[in-house]
C-alpha positions in Angstrom: -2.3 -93.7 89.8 -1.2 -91.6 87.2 -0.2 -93.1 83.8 3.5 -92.9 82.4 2.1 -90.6 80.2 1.0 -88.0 82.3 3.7 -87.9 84.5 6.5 -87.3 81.6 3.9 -84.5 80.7 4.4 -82.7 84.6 8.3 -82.9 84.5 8.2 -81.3 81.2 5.6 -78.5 82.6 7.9 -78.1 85.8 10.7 -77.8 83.7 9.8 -75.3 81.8 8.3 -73.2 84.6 12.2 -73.0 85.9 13.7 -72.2 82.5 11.0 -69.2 82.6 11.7 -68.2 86.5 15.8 -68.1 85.1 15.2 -65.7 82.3 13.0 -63.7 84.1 15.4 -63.6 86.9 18.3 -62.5 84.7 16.2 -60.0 82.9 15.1 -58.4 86.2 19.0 -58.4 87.1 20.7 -56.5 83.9 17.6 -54.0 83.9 18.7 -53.7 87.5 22.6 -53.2 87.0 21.9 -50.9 84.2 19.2 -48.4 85.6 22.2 -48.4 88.5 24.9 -47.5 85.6 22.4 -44.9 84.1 22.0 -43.2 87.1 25.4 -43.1 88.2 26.3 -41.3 84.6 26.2 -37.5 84.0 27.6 -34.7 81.9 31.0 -33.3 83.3 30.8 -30.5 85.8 33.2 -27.6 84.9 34.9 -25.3 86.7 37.2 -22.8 85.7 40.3 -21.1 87.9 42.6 -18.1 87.7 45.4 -18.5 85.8 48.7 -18.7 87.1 51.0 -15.7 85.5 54.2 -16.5 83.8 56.8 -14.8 81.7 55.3 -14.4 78.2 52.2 -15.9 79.4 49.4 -18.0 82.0 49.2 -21.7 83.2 45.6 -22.2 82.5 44.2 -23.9 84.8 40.2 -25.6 86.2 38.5 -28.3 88.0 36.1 -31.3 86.8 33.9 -33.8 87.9 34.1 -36.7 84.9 31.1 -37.8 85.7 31.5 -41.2 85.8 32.9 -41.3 82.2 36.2 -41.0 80.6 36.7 -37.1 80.0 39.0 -35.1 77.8 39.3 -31.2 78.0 41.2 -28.4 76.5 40.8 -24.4 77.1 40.3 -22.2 74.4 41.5 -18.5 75.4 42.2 -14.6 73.7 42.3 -11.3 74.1 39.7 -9.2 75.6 39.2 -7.7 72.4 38.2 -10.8 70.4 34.3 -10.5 70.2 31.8 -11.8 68.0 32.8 -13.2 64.9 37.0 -13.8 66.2 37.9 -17.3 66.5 40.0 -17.9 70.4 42.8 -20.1 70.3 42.1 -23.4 71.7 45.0 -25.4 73.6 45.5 -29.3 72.7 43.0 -31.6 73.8 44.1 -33.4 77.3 42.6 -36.6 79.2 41.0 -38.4 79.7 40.3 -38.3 83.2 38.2 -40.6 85.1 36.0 -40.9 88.1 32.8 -39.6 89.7 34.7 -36.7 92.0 35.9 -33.1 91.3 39.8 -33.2 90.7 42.3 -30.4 89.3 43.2 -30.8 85.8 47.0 -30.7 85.1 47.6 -27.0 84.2 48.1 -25.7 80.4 51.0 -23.8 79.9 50.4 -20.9 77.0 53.4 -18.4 76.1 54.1 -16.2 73.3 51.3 -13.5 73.5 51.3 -10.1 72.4 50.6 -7.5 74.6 52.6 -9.4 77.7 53.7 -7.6 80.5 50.5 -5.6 81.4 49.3 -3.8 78.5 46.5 -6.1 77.6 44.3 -8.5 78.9 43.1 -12.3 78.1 40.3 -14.1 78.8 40.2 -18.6 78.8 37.1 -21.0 79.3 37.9 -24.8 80.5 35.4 -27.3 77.9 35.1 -30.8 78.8 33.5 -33.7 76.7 32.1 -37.3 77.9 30.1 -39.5 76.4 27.0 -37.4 77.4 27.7 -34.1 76.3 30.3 -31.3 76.4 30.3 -28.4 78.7 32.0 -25.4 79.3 33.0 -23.6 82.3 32.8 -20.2 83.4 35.1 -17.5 81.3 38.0 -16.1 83.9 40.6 -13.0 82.8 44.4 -13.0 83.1 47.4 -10.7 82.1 50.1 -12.1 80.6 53.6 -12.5 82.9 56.3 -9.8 80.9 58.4 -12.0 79.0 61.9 -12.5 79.1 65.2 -12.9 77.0 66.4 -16.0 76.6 70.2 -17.1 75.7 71.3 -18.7 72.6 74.7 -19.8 70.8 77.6 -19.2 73.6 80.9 -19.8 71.9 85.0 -18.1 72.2 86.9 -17.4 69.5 90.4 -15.5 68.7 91.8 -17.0 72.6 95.5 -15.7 72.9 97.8 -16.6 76.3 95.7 -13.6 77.7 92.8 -12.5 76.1 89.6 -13.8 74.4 86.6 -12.6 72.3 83.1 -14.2 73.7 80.4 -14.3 71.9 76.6 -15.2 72.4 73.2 -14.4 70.8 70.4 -13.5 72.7 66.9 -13.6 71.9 64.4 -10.5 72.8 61.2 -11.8 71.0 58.5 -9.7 72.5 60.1 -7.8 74.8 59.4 -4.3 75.1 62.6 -2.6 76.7 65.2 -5.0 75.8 67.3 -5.9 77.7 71.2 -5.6 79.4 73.7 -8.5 79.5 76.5 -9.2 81.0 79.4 -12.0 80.3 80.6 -13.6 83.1 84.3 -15.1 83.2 85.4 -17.0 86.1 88.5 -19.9 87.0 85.4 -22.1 89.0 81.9 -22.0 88.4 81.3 -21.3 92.2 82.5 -17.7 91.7 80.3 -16.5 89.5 77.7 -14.0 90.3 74.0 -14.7 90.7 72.7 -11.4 88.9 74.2 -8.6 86.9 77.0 -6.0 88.9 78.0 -2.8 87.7 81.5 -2.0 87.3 83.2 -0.1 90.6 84.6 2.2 87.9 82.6 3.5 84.5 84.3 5.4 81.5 83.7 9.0 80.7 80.4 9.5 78.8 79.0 6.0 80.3 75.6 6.0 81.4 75.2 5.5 85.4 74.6 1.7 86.6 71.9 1.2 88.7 72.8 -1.9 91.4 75.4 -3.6 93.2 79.1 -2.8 92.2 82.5 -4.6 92.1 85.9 -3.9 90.3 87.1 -6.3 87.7 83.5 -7.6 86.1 82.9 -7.1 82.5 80.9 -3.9 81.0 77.0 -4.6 81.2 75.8 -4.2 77.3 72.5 -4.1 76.0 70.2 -5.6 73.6 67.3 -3.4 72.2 63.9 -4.8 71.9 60.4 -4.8 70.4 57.1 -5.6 71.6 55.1 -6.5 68.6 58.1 -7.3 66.4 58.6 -10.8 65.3 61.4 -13.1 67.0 64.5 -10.7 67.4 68.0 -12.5 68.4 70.9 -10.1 68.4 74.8 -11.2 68.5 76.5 -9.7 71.1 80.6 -10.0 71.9 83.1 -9.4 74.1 86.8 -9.0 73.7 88.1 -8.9 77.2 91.3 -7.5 76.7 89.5 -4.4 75.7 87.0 -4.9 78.9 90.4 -4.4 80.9 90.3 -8.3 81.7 93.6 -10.0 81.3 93.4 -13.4 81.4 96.6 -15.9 82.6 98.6 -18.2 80.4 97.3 -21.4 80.6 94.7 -21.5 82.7 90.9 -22.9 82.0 88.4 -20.6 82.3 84.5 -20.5 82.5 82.5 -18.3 81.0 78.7 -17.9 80.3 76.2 -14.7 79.8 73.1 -13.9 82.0 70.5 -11.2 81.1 67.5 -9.6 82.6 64.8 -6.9 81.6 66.0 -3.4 81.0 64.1 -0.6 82.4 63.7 2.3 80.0 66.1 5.4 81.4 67.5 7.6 79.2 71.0 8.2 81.2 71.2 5.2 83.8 71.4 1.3 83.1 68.9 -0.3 85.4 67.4 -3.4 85.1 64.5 -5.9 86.5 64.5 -9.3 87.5 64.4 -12.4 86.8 68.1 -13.1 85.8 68.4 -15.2 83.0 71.5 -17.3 82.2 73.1 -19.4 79.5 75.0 -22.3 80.0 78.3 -23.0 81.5 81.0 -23.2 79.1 85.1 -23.7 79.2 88.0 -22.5 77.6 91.9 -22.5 78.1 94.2 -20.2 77.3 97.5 -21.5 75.8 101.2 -21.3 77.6 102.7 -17.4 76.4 106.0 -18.4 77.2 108.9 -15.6 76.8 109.1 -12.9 74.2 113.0 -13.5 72.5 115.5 -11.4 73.9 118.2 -9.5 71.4 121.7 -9.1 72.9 123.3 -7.0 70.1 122.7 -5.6 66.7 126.1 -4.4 64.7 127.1 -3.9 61.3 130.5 -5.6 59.6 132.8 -6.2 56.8 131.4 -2.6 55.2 132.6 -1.4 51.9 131.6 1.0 49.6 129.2 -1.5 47.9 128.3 -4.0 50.7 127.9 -4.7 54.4 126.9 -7.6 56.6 124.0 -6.7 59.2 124.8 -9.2 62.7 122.6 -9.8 65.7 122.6 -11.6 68.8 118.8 -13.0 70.0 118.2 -15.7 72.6 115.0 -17.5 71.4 113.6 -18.3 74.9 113.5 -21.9 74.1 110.8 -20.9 71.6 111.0 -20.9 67.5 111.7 -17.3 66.3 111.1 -15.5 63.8 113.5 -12.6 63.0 113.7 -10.0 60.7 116.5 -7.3 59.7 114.8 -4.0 58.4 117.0 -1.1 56.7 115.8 2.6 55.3 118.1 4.8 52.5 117.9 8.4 52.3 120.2 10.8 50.1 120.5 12.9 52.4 119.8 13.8 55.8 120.1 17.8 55.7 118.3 17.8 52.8 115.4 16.2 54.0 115.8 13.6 51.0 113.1 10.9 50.9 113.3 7.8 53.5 113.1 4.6 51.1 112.6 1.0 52.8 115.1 -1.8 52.0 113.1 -5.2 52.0 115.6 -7.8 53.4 115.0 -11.9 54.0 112.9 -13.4 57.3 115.1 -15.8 58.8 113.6 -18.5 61.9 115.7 -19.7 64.6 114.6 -22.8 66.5 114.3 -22.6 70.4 116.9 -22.2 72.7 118.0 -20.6 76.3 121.3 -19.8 74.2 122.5 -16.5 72.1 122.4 -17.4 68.7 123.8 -15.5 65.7 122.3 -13.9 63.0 123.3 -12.4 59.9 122.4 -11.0 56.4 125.1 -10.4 53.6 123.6 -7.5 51.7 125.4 -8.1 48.1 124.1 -11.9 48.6 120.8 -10.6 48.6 120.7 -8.7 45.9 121.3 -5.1 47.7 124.2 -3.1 46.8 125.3 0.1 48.6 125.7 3.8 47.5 126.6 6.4 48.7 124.1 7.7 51.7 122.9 7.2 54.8 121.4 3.6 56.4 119.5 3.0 59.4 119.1 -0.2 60.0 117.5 -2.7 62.9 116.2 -6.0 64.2 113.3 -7.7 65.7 112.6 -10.9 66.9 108.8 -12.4 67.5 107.8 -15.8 68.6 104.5 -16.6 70.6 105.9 -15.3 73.8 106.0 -12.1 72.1 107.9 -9.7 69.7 111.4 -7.9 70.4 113.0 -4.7 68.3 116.5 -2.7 68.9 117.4 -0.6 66.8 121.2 -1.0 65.3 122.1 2.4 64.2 123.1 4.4 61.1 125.8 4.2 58.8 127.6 5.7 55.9 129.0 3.1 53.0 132.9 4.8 52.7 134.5 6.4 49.5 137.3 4.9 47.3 138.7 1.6 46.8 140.0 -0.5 49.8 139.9 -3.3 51.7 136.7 -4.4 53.7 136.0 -2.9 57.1 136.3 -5.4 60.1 133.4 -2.8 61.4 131.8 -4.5 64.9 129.2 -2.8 66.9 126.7 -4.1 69.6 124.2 -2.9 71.5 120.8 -4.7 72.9 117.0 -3.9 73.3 116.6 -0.3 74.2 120.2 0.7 74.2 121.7 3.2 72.0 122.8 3.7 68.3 126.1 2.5 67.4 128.7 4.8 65.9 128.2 5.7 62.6 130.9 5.7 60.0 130.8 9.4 58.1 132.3 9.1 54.5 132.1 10.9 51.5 129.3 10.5 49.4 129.0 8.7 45.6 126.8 7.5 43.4 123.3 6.0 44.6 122.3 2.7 45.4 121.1 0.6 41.9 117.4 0.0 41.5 116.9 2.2 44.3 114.0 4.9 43.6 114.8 8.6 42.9 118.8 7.9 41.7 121.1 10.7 41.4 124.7 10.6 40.7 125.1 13.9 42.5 127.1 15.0 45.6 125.2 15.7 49.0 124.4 19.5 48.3 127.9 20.9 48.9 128.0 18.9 52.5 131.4 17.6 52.7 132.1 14.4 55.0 135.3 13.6 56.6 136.9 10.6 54.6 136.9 7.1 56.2 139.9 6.4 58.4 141.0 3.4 56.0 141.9 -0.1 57.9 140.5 1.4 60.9 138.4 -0.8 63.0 136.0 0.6 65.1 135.0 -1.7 68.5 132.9 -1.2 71.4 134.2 -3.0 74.4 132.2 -6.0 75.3 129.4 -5.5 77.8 129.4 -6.7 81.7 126.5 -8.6 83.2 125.9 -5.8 85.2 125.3 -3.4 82.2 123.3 -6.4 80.1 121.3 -6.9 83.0 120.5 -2.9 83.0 119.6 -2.7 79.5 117.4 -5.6 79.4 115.4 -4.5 82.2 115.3 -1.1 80.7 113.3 -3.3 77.7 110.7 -5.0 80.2 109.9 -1.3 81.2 108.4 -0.9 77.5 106.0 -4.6 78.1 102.4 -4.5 79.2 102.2 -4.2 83.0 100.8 -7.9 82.7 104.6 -8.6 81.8 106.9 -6.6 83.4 107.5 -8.9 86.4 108.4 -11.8 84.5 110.3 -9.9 82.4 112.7 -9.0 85.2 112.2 -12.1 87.0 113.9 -13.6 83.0 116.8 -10.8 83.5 117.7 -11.6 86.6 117.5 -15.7 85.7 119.9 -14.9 82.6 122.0 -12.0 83.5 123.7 -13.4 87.2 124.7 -10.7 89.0 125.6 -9.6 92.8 122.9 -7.8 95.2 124.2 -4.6 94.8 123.3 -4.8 90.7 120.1 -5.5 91.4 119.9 -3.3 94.6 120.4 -0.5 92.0 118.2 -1.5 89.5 
């Protein structure tokens, strides 16, 4: 029988034989595990592709394996020229990517180089890095895409009732040819064009277009460029008016430019795709309204020294601003010299009425002499601008009582009668005086007290005259001119049967 002693000493033995069998255990496990992890571990395999062509440029592009570790790449690339010694550009580092199995890596876009469009070539090489080592792939050659013009900074500017100037800048960096542009103006954005059209019709002296036609689009401009030069963006406008484009009083428009590559030709425009465009963009023209219609112009209470100028204008409901403007000459056989009067602005507020206007020449500082005037009004407002002429006249001799002296006659119609007097002594302050006679020409003396009328007009002849006056507005105009005359002057079928 074993002593107390002995068998505390065999559980301490057996003991320790099991702590050993653990460690041992364990130690055989983690040199297991990592002799697994070791061997499932490598350097990354590499593989690089073709690139994928773009304007301007390449999508780089390659395969990998990770090997088992966390991976980052980047491509370093340049020309084919670029040997020993020349340092290859080198895209930003991407990753990591993860794994044990070959996988695309998410292309590189690269833009910007020289030579695009053909004339030289590149060459790019995929490097991957792990934790083991870094390797690099197989060198592949590309040709970079032909760039193309991009479209900066749309914007209108001087927008009337029915015309505009748009503007644009656009941006030929790199690009050998240049390129052609066209502005695009539309009412809804679904009518606009996909590509560039030539006009149906082309000025004298313009170069032939090259591609599909239709009457009514804008002039194809263009933009030259440079291959090797450094970034290159050119203003460009157009004022459509003088494109022939006329737009309508208040109406919103749209508008943008689009642009492609221009093919060198030395007489024909002709172009290459893709079609570039810029971005959508509104404007709207303002309400015109009616240009002020002037139912008379007439001359009164003239003396020897003074007169009083008289008008008749219809504002078309709009404010006006009118204007009577006079000449003085000597004399007419003589071929004296024509001096201009300056006379006062006056501004009638808006009304569908006649409204009188008048300017008393003494009160503003004018005085007659002996001579001949011609004198006449206009009338503008932002529907338009209005002149008829008034006529000529001669202030009489002597000393007498003022002349009760009443002409009329509207837009377009004729002079009124002039009053022939004998001459005196020229106006004061007036340039080129002379206290002389006119050259041995004798006029008739005034017929004293005499007051010289016109019988008033009928709607019939008002309604002549004033659409004898649209026939000297822009086409764009004429119709509602008329359609106005018609509105204001009543009159029966047959009137406007004639007309």
């Amino acid at each position: 029988m074993r002593t107390p002693e002995a068998q505390r000493s065999n559980y301490l033995l057996t003991g320790s034989r099991i702590l050993a069998l653990v460690a041992m255990t364990v130690a055989l496990t983690l040199l297991v595990f990592s002799g697994s992890a070791l061997a499932s571990s490598s350097p990354p395999e590499v593989q690089t592709e073709p690139a994928e062509v773009i304007p301007g440029g390449a999508k780089l592009k390659g395969k990998l394996n990770p090997g088992g570790l966390p991976t980052t790449y980047y491509f370093i690339y340049a020309r084919d020229m670029c040997d020993e010694g020349c340092t290859p550009s080198k895209t930003t580092t991407s990753g990591p990517l993860t794994g044990d199995t070959t996988q695309e890596v998410p292309a590189v876009e690269v833009t910007g180089l020289s030579g695009s469009g053909g004339s030289e070539r590149y060459w790019d090489i995929l490097v991957a890095t792990n934790a083991d080592s870094t390797v690099y792939g197989g060198l592949v050659n590309f040709t970079p895409g032909a760039p193309l013009p991009s479209i900066e900074g749309e914007s209108v500017s001087r927008v009337t009732s029915t015309d505009a100037t748009l503007e644009a800048q656009i941006d030929v960096e790199r690009l050998q040819h240049g390129a052609d542009y066209q502005f695009q103006i539309v009412e809804s954005p679904s009518e606009y064009a996909s590509g560039l059209i030539c006009p149906s019709t082309r000025p004298q002296g313009a170069e032939i277009c090259v591609g599909p036609q239709s009457p009514g689009v804008a002039p194809i401009g263009f933009v030259p460029g440079d291959e090797a030069g450094p970034e290159k963006s050119s203003p460009v406008s157009l004022d459509l008016a003088g494109a022939d484009v006329t737009l309508k009083p208040g109406t919103t428009y749209h508008y943008r430019v689009i642009a492609a590559r221009s093919k060198p030709s030395e007489d024909t425009i002709e172009w290459e795709g893709p079609t570039v465009y810029g971005a959508d963009q509104t404007f709207t023209t303002p309400s015109a309204g009616t240009a002020p219609v002037i139912d008379s112009v007439s001359v009164s209470h003239l003396t020897p020294t003074d007169a009083t100028l008289e008008g008749q204008i219809n504002s078309e409901g709009l404010s006006t601003m009118y204007e009577f403007r006079m000449t003085y000459t000597r004399c007419r056989e003589c071929m004296s010299p024509t001096y201009n009067i300056p006379l006062p602005s006056g501004l009638l507020l808006g009304s569908f009425q006649d409204q009188s206007v008048s300017v008393d020449l003494n009160s503003v500082g004018v005085t007659l002499k002996p001579g001949f005037y011609e004198y006449l009004l206009s009338a503008t407002s932002t529907g338009g601008s209005t002149e008829a002429p008034g006529g000529s006249f001669e202030p009489p001799g002597g000393v007498f009582e003022p002349l009760s002296t009443t002409t009329s006659t509207s837009s377009g119609a004729g002079q009124p009668a002039a009053i022939n007097t004998n001459t005196g002594n020229q106006p004061a302050g007036s340039a080129g005086s002379s206290s002389s006679s006119t050259l041995g020409v004798q006029s008739p003396g005034p017929q004293v007290g005499k007051t010289i009328k016109r019988e008033p007009l009928t709607s019939a002849q008002k309604l002549a005259k004033a659409l004898k006056a649209c026939k000297n507005k822009p086409k764009g105009k004429q119709a509602a001119c008329k359609k106005q005359a018609h509105k204001k002057y009543a009159t029966t079928a047959s009137h406007t049967k004639k007309e």
